[in-house]
N, C-alpha and C positions, 0 to 999 in steps of 0.2 A: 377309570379307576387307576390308583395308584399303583408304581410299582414294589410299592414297598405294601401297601394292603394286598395283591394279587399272590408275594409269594409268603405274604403269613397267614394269610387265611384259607391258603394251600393246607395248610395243619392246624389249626385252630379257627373257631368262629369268629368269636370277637375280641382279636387282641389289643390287647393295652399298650403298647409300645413306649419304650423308650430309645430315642432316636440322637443323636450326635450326629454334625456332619458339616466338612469344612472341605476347603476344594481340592483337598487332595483325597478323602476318604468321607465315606460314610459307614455308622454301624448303629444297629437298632436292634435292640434284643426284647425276649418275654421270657417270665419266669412262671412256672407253676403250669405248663401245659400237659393235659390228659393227650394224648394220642395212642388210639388204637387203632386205626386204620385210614391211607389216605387214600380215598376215591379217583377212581380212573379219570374224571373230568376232572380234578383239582390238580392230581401228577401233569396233565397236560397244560393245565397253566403254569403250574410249577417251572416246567421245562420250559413252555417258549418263554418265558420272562427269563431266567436264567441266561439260555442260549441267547437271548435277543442282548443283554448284557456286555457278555463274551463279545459276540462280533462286535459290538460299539468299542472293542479294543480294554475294558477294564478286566479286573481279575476277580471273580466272585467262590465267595467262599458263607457256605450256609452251616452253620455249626450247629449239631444236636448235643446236648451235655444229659444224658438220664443217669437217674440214680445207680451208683454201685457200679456203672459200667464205665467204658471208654467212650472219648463223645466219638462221635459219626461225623464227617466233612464229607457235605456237597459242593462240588463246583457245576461250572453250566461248562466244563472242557468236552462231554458227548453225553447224548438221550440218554445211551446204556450204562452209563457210569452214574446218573441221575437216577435210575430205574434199580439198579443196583445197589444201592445207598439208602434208598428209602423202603426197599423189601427190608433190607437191614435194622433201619429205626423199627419198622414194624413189630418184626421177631422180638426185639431187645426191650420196645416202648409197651411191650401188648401186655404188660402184666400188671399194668397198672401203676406205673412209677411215674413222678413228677421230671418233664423235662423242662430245660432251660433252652431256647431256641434263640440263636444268634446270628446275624447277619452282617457281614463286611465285604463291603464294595471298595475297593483301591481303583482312581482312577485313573486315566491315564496323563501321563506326563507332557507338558507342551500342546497339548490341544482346546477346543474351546472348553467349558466348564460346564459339567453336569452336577444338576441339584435332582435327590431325589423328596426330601421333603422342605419345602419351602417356609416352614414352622423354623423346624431343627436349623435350616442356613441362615434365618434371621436373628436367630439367637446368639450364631456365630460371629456374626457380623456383629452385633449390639457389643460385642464382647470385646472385639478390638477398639483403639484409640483412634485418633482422626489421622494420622500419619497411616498406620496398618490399612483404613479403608482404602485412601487414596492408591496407597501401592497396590492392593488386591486389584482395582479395578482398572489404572494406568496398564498396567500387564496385558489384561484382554484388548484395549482399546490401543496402544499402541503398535501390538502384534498383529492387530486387524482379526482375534478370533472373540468375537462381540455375540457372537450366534449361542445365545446359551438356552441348554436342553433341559427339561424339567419334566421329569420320569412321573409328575402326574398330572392330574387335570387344573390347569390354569387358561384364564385367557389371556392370549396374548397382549403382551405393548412394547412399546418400544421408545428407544432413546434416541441420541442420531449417534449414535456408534453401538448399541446395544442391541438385542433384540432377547426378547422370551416367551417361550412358546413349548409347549408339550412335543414330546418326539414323537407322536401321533399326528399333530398337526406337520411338521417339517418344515415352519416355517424359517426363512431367514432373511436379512439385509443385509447391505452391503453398505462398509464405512462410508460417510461420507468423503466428499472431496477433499483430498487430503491439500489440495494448492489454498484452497479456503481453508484450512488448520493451520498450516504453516501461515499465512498472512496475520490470523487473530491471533497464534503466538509472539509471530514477530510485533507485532503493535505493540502488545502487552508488555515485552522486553524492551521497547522504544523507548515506551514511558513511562516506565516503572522496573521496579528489578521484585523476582521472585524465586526468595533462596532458593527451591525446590527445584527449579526446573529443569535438572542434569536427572531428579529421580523419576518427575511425574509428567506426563504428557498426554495432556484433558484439554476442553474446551466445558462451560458451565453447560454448551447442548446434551452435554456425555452425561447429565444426568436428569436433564429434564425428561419428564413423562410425554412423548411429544404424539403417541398415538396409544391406543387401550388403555385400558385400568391397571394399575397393578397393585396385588394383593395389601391391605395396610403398611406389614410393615417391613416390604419393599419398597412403597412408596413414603413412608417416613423416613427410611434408610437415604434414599435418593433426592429426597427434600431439604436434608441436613447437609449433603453433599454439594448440592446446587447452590446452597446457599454461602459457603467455604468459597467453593470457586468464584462465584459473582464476587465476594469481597478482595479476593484475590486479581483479579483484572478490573478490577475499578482500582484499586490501591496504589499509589508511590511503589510501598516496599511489603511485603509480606514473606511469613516464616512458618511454615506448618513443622511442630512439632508434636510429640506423642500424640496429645490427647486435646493440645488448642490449637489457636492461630494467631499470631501476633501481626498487626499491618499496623501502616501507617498512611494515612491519607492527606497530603498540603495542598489545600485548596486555600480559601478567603484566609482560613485558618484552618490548623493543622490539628487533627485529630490521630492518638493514637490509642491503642490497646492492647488486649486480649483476651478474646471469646472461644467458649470451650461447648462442647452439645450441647448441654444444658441451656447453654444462652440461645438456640437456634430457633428456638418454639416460639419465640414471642417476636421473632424477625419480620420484617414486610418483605417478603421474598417474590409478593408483584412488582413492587416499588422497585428492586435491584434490578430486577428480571426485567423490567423495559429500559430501566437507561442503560446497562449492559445493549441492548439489542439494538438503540439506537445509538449508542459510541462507537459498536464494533462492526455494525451491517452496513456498512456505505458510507459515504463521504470524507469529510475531509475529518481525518480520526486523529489527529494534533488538536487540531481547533477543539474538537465536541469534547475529548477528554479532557483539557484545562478547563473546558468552562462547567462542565460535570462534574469535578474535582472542585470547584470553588460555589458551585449553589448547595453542592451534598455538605458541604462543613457547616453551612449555616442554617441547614433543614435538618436538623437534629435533634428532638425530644429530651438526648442524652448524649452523654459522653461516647457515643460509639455508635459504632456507623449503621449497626443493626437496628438503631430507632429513628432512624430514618423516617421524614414524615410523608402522609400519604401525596399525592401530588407533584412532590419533587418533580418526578419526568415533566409534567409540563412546564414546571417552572425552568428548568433546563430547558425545553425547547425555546421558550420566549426567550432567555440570555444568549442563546443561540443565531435567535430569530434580528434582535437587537446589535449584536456581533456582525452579522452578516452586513446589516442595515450601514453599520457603521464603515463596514470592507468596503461596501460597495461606493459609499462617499469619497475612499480614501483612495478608492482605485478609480474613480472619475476624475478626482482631482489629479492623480498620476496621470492618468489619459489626458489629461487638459494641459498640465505642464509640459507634457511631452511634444502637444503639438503646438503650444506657443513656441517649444524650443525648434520645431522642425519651422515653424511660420518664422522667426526672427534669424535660422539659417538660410534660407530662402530669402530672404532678404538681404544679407550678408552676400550671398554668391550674386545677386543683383548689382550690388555696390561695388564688387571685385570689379566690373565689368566696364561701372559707372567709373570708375576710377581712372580705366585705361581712355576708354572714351575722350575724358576731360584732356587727360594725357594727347591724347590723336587731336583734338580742339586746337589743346594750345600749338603746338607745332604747326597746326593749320595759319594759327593766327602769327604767328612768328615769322612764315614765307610770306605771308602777306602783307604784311609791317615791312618787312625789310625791300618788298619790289615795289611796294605804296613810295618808301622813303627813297630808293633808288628814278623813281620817275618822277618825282617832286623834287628832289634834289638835283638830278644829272639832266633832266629835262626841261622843267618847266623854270627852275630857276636859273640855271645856266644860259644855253639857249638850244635851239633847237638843231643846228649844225653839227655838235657834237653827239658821238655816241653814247648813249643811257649805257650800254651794256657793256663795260669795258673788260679788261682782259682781269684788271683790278676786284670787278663787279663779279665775274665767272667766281674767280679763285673762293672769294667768300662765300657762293654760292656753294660751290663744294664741299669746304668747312662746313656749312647750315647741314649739307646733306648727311655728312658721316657724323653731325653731331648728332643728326637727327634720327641715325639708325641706330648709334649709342645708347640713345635716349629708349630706342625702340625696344633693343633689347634687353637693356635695365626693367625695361615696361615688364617685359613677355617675364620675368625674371619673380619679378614682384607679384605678380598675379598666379604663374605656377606653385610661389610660395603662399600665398594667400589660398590661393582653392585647395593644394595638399590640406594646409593647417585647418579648413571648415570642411574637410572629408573626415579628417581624424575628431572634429569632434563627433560627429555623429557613431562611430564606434565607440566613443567613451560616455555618449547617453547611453549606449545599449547596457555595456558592461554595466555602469552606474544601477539602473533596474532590475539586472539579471538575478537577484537576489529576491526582488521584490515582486515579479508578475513569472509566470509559466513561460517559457521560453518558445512554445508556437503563439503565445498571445502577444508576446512583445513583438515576433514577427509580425504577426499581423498589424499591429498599430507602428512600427517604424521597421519596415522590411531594408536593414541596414545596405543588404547586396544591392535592391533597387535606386534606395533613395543616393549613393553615391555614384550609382552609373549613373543614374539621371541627371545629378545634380553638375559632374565631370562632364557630362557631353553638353551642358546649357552652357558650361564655363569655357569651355577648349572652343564651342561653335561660335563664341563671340570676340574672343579670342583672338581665334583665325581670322575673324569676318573684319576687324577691328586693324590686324596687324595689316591684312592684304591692301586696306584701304591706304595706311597709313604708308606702305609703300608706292604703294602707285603714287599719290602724291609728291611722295620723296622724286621718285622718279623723273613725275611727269614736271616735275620744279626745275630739277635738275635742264630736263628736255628741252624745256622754255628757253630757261635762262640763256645755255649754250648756243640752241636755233640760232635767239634771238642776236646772239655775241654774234655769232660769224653772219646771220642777216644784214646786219649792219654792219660788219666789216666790209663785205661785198658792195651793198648799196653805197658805200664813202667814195671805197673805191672807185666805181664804175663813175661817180657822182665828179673828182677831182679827176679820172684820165681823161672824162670828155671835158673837163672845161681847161688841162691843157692843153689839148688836143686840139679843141676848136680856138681858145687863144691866139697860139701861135701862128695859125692860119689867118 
């Protein structure tokens, strides 16, 4: 039973009631009650209803008004001043005079909200505009006190920030995760703007019916609600004033308006209510909301977003499904350009390589040109008496040699240059993409730090292997040449002292 039937039918049978009641006060009066006596088991409900009151922290006050007298005030402040007050009415009611019995509950300030007739709070609520709703219920749901207590018999339900339940039952929730409220706000502000949002702070769960029943017309209350917000985070831009809502939605085409309660009743509030849940529940919520934004403009019955037609969501899923299809083409093609550009660098650092190579070739072929033409010339066409290897023949040699170091390190000069310049492109493929792929997936497919150690130690290893050779050569040319000078200097010699030697003898 109620507590508003418990403490009037404390004094009367069957009262008529007229009730008021908005979240800061309730008051419910009867006119025309006979009272001559109130029974010892009814004073006792009387009292703990009262008392049980008091402690919940409100301030109760039970007004007797009879004929010709002064009215009588109960409060539930103690038993004996309860007990005392109503011996009172007794004395004063027993002659048979017409009372008026009034009841005012004030509740308390900054705590959750208590409803004691859930009739009389619906009526209150009918009463305000769509702006007054939102703020009434923004209040409880951003302060986290969503626990609201209902002084008679209902059964429970619940929202995902709300809860309602009989203060007999003591049920309550707890808000949800508020890191998940802030992520669907912030989305919502990504890609859209909504004037409100410095006043009002909701998610469309804050008023779905999401477990029990609840009474009509809380749950029409809550229906109209739900369906404000859903248009409000699907929207570009929306404006909650007084009693409508103005948005605008640019998709294929751009719809705007303004819809006020009236227009709520004939909305598909399944239709919002799932592409809502699949824009904002997972994935990539850029993506889903443009392309949600552009099938909702053209799945319209009417001029306004409330005639939405039925199906929509899946037809958003397939443009979605289609979207994807298309990414995925557009990001294989990325992947494949990326590794032609890594296969046609790779080749590039081959050719660096091949270049010096050629380079070490021709110097090859240059010492050997020139000792080819020194023993074809100095030897076989002259004659065989004189020396190939003359002092004349050294000296050029030596020129060959420090040209050919010149040459060397020109070489080492040109390939340093070359390998730096096809290191640095590979840090400007990366940047070039950085815009375009996840920045561990672009690791993954061109792991910049590896692919230039790598590419740096193939270049420096052939390098080195390419230059050492190219000295030793140098070198051992050099070696020859000289041996070969002062061999035949010796061999002339020793050749001429014995044959004046033995001459003269």
């Amino acid at each position: 039973m109620s507590f508003l039937d418990d403490v009037f039918k404390s004094v009367t049978a069957n009262p008529a009631l007229n009730v008021s009641e908005n979240p800061e006060i309730c008051k419910a009066d009867i006119f025309g009650v006979n009272i001559d006596s109130i029974p010892s088991e009814k004073r006792l409900l009387l009292e703990k209803r009262l008392v049980e009151a008091v402690d919940a922290g409100m301030e109760v006050n039970l007004i007797f008004e009879v004929e010709y007298s002064e009215p009588i005030y109960v409060s539930g402040s103690s038993v004996d001043d309860i007990n005392k007050k109503l011996d009172e009415l007794e004395d004063v009611a027993g002659d048979g005079g017409k009372v008026k019995v009034e009841l005012r509950v004030v509740k308390p300030e900054g705590g959750p909200l208590n409803i004691f007739s859930i009739s009389a709070f619906s009526s209150y609520l009918s009463e305000l505009g769509l702006e007054g709703r939102f703020s009434l219920w923004s209040r409880y749901i951003s302060s986290g006190l969503g626990n609201v207590k209902v002084w008679s018999d209902v059964s429970p339900f619940e929202t995902r920030s709300l809860s309602f339940s009989s203060v007999a039952q003591d049920i309550s929730i707890s808000p949800g995760d508020e890191l998940e409220r802030h992520k669907a706000i912030d989305n919502r502000n990504k890609c859209g703007h909504f004037a409100n949002s410095s006043q009002f702070d909701f998610l469309p769960e804050d008023f779905f019916i999401l477990k029990g029943k609840a009474p009509e017309s809380l749950s029409k209350h809550f229906y109209e609600l739900s369906i404000f917000s859903l248009v409000i985070f699907l929207s570009d831009f929306s404006l909650v004033e007084e009693s409508s809502l103005s948005y605008n939605l640019k998709g294929y085409k751009t719809v705007s308006g303004v819809v006020g309660l009236s227009d709520v009743l004939g909305a598909n509030g399944d239709e919002l209510r799932e592409i809502y849940k699949w824009v904002y529940l997972g994935g990539n919520f850029s993506d889903k909301i443009g392309i949600a934004r552009n099938v909702m403009s053209i799945h319209l019955e009417s001029e306004s977003i409330l005639s939405i037609e039925k199906g929509t969501s899946r037809s958003i899923r397939s443009g979605y499904d289609l979207y994807l299809k298309e990414n995925v083409k557009q990001y294989i093609d990325i992947k494949n350009k990326i590794s032609e550009f890594m296969q046609s660098q790779s080749d590039k650092a081959s050719e660096i390589t091949k270049n010096m190579f050629s380079m070490f070739k021709t110097g090859i072929w240059s010492f050997a040109t020139f000792l080819i033409s020194v023993f074809l010339l100095r030897v076989i066409a002259r004659s065989n008496e004189s020396n190939a290897f003359t002092l004349e023949v050294v000296q050029v040699s030596v020129f060959l040699f420090v040209f050919s170091c010149v040459y060397l390190f020109v070489s080492l000069m040109e390939v340093n240059s070359d390998r730096n310049r096809l290191l640095e492109k590979y840090r400007a493929i990366r940047g070039r993409y950085e815009d375009l792929l996840d920045p561990k997936d672009l690791d993954r497919i061109i792991d910049t730090g590896k692919v230039i150690s790598r590419e740096k130690s193939f270049v420096d290893k052939k390098r080195n292997r390419y230059a050492f050779f190219w000295m030793l050569v140098n070198v051992a040319f050099l070696c020859f040449v000289i041996s070969m000078y002062f061999e035949w200097a010796w061999f002339w010699f020793l050749l001429e002292y014995g044959s004046s030697r033995f001459g003269s003898e």
